[in-house]
C-alpha positions in Angstrom: 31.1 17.3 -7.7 27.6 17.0 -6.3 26.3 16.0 -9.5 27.9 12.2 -9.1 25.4 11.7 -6.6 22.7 12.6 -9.1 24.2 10.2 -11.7 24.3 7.8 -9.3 20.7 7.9 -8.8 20.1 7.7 -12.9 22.3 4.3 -13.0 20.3 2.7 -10.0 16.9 3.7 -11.1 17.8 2.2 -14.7 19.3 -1.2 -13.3 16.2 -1.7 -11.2 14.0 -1.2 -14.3 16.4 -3.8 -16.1 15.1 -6.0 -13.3 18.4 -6.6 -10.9 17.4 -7.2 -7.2 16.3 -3.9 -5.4 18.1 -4.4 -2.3 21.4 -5.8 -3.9 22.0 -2.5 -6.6 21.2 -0.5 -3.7 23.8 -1.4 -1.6 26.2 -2.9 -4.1 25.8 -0.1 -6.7 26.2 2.4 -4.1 29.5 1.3 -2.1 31.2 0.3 -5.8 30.3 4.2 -7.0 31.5 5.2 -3.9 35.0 3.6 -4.0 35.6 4.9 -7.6 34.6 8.3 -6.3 37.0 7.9 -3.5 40.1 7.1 -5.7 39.5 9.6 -8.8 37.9 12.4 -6.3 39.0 11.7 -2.6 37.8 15.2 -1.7 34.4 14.4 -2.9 34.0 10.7 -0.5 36.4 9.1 1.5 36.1 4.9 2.3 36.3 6.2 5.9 32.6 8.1 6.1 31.3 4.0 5.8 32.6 3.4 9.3 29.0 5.3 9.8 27.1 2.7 8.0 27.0 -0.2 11.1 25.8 2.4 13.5 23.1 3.4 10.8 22.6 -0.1 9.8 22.2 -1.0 14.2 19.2 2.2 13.8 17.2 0.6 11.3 17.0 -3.2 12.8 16.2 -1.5 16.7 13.8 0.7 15.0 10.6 0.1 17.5 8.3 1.5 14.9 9.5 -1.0 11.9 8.5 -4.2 14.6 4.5 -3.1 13.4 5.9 -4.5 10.0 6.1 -8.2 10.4 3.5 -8.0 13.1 0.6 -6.9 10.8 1.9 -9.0 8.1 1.7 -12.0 10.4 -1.9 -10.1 11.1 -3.0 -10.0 7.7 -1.4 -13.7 6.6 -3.5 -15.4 9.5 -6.7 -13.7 8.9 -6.4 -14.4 5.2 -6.3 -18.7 6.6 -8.8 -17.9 8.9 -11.5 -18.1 6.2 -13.5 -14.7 7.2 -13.2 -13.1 3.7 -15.3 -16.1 2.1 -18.1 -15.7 4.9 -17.9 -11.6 4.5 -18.0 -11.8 0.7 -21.0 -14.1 1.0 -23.1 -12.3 3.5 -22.2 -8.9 2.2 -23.4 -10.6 -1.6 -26.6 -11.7 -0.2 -27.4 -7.7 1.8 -26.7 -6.1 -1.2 -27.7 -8.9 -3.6 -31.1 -6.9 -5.2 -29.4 -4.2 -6.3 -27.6 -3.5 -9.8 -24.1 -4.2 -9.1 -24.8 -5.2 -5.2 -22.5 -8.1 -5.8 -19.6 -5.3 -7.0 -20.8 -3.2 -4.2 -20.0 -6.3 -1.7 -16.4 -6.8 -2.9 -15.7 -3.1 -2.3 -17.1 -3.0 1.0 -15.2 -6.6 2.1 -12.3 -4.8 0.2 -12.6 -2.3 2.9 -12.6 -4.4 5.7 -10.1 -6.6 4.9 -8.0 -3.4 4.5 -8.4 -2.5 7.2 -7.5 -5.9 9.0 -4.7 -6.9 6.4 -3.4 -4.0 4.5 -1.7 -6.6 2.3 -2.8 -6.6 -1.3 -1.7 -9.7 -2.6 -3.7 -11.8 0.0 -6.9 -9.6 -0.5 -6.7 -9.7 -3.8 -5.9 -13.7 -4.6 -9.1 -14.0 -1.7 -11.0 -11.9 -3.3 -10.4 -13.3 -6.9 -10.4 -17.0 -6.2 -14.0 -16.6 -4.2 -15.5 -13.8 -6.3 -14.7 -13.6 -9.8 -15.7 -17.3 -10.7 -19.5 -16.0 -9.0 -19.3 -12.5 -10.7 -18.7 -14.2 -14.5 -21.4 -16.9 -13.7 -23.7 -14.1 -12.6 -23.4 -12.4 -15.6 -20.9 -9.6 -14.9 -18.9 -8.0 -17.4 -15.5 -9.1 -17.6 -13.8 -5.6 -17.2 -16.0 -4.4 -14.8 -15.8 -7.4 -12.6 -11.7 -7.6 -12.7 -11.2 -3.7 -12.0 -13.8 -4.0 -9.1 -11.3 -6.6 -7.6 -8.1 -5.6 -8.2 -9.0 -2.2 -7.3 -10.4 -2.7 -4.0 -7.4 -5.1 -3.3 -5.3 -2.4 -3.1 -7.6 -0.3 -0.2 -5.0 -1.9 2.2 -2.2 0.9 1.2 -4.0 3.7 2.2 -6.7 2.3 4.8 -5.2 2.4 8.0 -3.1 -0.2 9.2 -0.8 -0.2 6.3 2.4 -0.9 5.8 2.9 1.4 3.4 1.9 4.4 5.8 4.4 2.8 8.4 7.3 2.6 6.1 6.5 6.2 4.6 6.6 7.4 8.3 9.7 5.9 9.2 11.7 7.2 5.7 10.6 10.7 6.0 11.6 10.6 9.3 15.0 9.0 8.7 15.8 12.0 6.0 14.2 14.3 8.0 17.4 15.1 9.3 16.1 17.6 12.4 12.8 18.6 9.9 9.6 18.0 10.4 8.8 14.0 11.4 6.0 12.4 10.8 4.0 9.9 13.3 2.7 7.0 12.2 -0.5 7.3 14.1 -1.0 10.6 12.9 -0.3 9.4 9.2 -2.8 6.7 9.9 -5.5 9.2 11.3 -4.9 11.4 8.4 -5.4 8.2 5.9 -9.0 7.1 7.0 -11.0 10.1 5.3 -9.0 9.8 2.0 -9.3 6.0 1.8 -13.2 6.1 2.9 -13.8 8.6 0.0 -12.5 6.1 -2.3 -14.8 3.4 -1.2 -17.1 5.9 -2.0 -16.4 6.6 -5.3 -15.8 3.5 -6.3 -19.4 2.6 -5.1 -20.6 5.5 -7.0 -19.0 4.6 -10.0 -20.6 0.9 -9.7 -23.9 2.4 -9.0 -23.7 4.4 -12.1 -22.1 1.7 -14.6 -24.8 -0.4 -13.5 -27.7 2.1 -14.3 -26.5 2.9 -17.3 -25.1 -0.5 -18.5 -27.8 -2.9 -16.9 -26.2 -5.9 -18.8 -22.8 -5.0 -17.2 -23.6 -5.7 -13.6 -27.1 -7.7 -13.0 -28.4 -8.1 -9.6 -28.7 -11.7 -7.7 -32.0 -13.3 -8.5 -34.5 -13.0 -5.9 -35.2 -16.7 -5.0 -31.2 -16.9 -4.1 -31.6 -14.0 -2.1 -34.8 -15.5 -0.2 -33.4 -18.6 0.1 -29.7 -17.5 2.1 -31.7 -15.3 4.1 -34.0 -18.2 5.5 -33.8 -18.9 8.8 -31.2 -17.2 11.4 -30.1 -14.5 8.9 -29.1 -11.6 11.5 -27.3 -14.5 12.9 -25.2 -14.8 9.6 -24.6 -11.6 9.5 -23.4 -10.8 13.2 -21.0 -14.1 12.9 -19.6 -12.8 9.1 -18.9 -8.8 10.7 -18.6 -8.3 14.3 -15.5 -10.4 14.6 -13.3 -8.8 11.7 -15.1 -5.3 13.1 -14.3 -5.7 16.3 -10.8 -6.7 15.8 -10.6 -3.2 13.3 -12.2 -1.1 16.2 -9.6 -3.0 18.7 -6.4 -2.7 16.6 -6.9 1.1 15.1 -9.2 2.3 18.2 -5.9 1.5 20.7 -3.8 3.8 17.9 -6.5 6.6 17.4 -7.1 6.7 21.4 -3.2 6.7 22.1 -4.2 3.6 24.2 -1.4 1.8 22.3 1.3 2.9 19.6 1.2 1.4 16.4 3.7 -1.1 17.2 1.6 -2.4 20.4 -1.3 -2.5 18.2 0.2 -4.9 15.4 0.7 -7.1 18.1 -2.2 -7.0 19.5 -3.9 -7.8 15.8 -1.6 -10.7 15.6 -3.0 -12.3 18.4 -6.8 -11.1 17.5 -5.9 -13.0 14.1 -5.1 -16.1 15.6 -7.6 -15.8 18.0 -10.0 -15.3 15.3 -8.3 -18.6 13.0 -9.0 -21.0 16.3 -12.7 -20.0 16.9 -13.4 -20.4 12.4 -11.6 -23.9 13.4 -8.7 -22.9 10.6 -6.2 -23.5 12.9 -3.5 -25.7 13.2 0.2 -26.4 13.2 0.5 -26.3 9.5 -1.1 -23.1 9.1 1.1 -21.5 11.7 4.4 -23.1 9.7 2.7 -21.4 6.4 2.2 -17.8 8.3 5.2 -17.8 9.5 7.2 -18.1 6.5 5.4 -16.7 4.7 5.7 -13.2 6.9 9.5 -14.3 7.5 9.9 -13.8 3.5 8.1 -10.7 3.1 9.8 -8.9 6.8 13.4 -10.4 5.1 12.8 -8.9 1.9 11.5 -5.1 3.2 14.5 -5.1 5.4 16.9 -6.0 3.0 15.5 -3.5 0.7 15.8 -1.2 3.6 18.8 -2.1 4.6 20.4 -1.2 0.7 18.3 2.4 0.8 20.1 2.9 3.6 23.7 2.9 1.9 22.8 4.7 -0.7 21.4 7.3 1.2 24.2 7.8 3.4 26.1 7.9 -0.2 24.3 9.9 -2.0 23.9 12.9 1.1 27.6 12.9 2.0 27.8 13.6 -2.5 26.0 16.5 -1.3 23.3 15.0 -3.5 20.4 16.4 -1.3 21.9 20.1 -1.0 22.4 19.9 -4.8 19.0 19.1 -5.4 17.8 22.0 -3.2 19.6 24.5 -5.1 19.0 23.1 -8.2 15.4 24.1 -7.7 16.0 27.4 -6.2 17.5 28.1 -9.7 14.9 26.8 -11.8 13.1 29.1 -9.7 9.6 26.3 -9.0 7.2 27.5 -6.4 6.7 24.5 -3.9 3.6 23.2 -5.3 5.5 23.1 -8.7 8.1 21.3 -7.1 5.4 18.6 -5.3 3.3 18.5 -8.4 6.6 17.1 -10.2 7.7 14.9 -7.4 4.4 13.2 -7.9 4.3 12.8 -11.4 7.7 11.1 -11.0 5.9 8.8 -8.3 3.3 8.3 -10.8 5.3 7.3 -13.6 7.5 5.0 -11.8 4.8 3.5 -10.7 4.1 1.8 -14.0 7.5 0.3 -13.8 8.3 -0.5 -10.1 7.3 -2.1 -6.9 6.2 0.9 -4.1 8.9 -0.4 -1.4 11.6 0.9 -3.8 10.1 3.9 -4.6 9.6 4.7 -1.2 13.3 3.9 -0.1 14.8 5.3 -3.6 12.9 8.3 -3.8 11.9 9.4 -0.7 15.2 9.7 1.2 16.1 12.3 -1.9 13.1 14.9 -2.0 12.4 15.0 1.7 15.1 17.2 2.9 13.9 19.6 -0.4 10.0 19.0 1.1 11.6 20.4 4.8 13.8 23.8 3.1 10.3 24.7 1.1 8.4 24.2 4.8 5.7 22.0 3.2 3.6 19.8 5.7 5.2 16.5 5.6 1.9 15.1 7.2 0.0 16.3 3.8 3.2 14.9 1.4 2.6 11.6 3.3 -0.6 11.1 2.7 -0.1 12.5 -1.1 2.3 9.7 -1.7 0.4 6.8 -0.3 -2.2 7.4 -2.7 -0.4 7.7 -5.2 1.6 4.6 -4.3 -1.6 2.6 -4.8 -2.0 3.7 -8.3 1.5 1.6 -8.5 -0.3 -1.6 -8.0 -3.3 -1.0 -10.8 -0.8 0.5 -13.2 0.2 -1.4 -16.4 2.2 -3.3 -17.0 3.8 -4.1 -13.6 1.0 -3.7 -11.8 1.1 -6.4 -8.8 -2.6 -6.3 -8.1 -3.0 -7.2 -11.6 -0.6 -9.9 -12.0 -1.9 -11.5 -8.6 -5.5 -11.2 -10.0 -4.3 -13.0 -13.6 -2.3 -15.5 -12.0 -6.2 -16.4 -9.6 -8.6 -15.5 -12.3 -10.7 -18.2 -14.5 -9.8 -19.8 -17.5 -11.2 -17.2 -20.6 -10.2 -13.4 -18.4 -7.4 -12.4 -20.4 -5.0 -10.0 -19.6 -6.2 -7.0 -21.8 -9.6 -7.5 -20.0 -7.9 -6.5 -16.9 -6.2 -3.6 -18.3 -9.1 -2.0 -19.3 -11.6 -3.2 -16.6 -9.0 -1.1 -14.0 -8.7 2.5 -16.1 -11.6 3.6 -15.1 -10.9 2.7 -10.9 -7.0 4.9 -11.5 -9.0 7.7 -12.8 -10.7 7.7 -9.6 -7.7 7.4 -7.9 -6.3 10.6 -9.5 -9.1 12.2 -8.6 -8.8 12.1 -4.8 -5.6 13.0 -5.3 -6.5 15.6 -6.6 -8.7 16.4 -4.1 -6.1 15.9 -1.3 -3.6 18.2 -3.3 -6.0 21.2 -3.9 -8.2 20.7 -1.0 -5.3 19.5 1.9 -8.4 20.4 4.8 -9.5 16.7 3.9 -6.6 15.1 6.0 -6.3 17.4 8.7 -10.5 17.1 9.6 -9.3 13.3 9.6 -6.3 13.9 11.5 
């Protein structure tokens, strides 16, 4: 009878993609499949086995690691109030200003950075488009280019060390682990930086490029603008625009990467440094802290309730046998492991165009990671595998949230088409490093 446990994966996946609340058809799908299970098959599922669901339920909300989640939201909330984007994207405009594209360039690099201090996309990206779209289409940027430049960088935050979707990964591999291989956070995060710095990369490479080849596309800053910003106490600009968002990076991931602090220590930490940093820009008040807080009590309500649904269907779909049918079910179709990975991430890829990366990670996950463990494949590697290409699920049409929070900021005249194509040419990149991770894993473990 292990195959109900398959079928009740179809019939959750489609009723997510119909739209129904993720953490709701989770939960509610799964206990009502049970209970017909339990009267037309009692010796497949019994009503009693969810007398372990409070005890599992208890697990996730004491879970110290899950406390780093509403800590660097609050983190990444306060900093986006705190004004520092608007200074970085300015300065960083101005150092890169005489070269092709050095406007382009800028966004990538305070794309970076504010991954790196955020690591949530919709607040980089709304910053980022409500600042620098508006200057890129005056400047005489090309739509496309200008859009997939954005949006794209927007989504750094998901791979660039603190994220929260390397924190969540961590914790759901280790949750269906079941006595396998775990995965620390801090070591997922170590393992992230190379990856996500050789996408900065690229992307600058591929701006550098467009910009030689397609001067019209991307035109530098004219030179009496450049002059005229970098008049008077211009090291001065520059020092107040980077060391503080630096120094509150080196702070937050240097206390993880040292083993100073665990990633939970350090979210708090960076929530204070973001305050901190919102009093001395003067952005802070009692409204503001009203607005981050709930704001960061909506988003930390609506992971855990999401959370809090994966976690009855898992405990569903394993005591279905669903897990140890899916083993054997590729032992018979006889795929090698890297077959077996290769397809899991196609599936990631695919859903991607179609759902939000929280519910893949909590649908998904739980269900190939005890197959991941029995074919001995480094979760560590996987990990980082499906981060990236989770962030291809926020560039993909036509549910792309980057795109829809870059639509709903961007200027009267960008239409949506524009953004479609301007960000093919950033999820080929994308593909390509991961790619690179799959074929050439040594690139996480030098990180690591």
């Amino acid at each position: 009878m292990e195959f109900l446990a398959i079928i009740l994966f179809i019939v959750i996946f489609i009723l997510i993609l119909k739209g129904y609340p993720v953490a709701f058809t989770l939960g509610g799908i799964s206990v009502a499949f049970a209970f017909g299970v339990s009267i037309f098959s009692p010796e497949s599922f019994t009503m009693s086995t969810f007398y372990l669901l409070p005890s599992r339920i208890m697990g996730v909300v004491n879970n110290y690691v899950l406390m780093a989640v509403p800590l660097f939201i609050f983190m990444g909330i306060m900093l986006e109030k705190s004004g520092l984007a608007q200074s970085l994207l300015e300065t960083m405009a101005m150092m890169f200003g005489r070269i092709r594209g050095g406007l382009a360039i800028s966004v990538v690099i305070v794309g970076a950075l504010l991954a790196a201090s955020t690591g949530i996309v919709g607040a980089t990206v709304v910053t980022m488009g409500l600042i620098s779209l508006p200057t890129m289409l005056k400047r005489g940027y090309k739509t496309e280019l200008a859009t997939g430049v954005i949006a794209a960088s927007g989504t750094l935050g998901q791979i660039i060390p603190p994220s929260i979707v390397l924190v969540l990964l961590a914790d759901t591999i280790n949750s269906a682990s079941r006595g396998g291989a775990s995965v620390d956070v801090g070591m997922l995060f170590s393992a992230a930086m190379l990856p996500g710095l050789l996408l900065v990369g690229l992307y600058i490479l591929y701006i550098l490029i467009k910009a030689y080849f397609y001067k019209e596309d991307a035109p530098g800053i004219p030179t009496e603008e450049i002059k005229a910003f970098r008049g008077g106490d211009f090291v001065g600009k520059i020092l107040k625009a980077l060391f503080l968002p630096v120094l509150l990076i080196v702070i937050v991931l240097g206390s993880i990467f040292t083993g100073i602090a665990s990633p939970t220590e350090a979210s708090a930490i960076g929530a204070i440094g973001a305050t901190i940093l919102t009093i001395l820009q003067h952005k802070f008040s009692l409204k503001i802290v009203k607005e981050v807080i709930q704001e960061t009590t909506r988003l930390t309500s609506m992971v855990f309730f999401i959370l809090l649904g994966a976690t009855t269907f898992t405990l569903v779909f394993r005591t279905l046998g669903g897990d140890q049918y899916l083993q054997e079910l590729i032992v018979f179709s006889q795929l090698t492991p890297l077959m077996f990975l290769l397809l899991v991430m196609l599936v990631i890829f695919i859903t991607g165009f179609f759902i939000d990366f929280i519910e893949i990670i909590f649908i998904i996950v739980p269900v190939v990671t005890p197959v991941f463990n029995a074919l001995d494949i480094n979760m560590l590697w996987v990990g980082i595998l499906m981060a990236l290409n989770l962030q291809t699920s926020f560039l993909t049409p036509p549910f792309g949230f980057a795109l829809f929070y870059l639509k709903g900021v961007a200027p009267e005249g960008v239409e949506t088409h524009q953004i479609y194509r301007g960000i093919i040419p950033f999820i080929l990149i994308q593909l390509l490093v991961v790619s690179l991770v799959l074929f050439f894993p040594e690139i996480i473990f030098i990180s690591s």
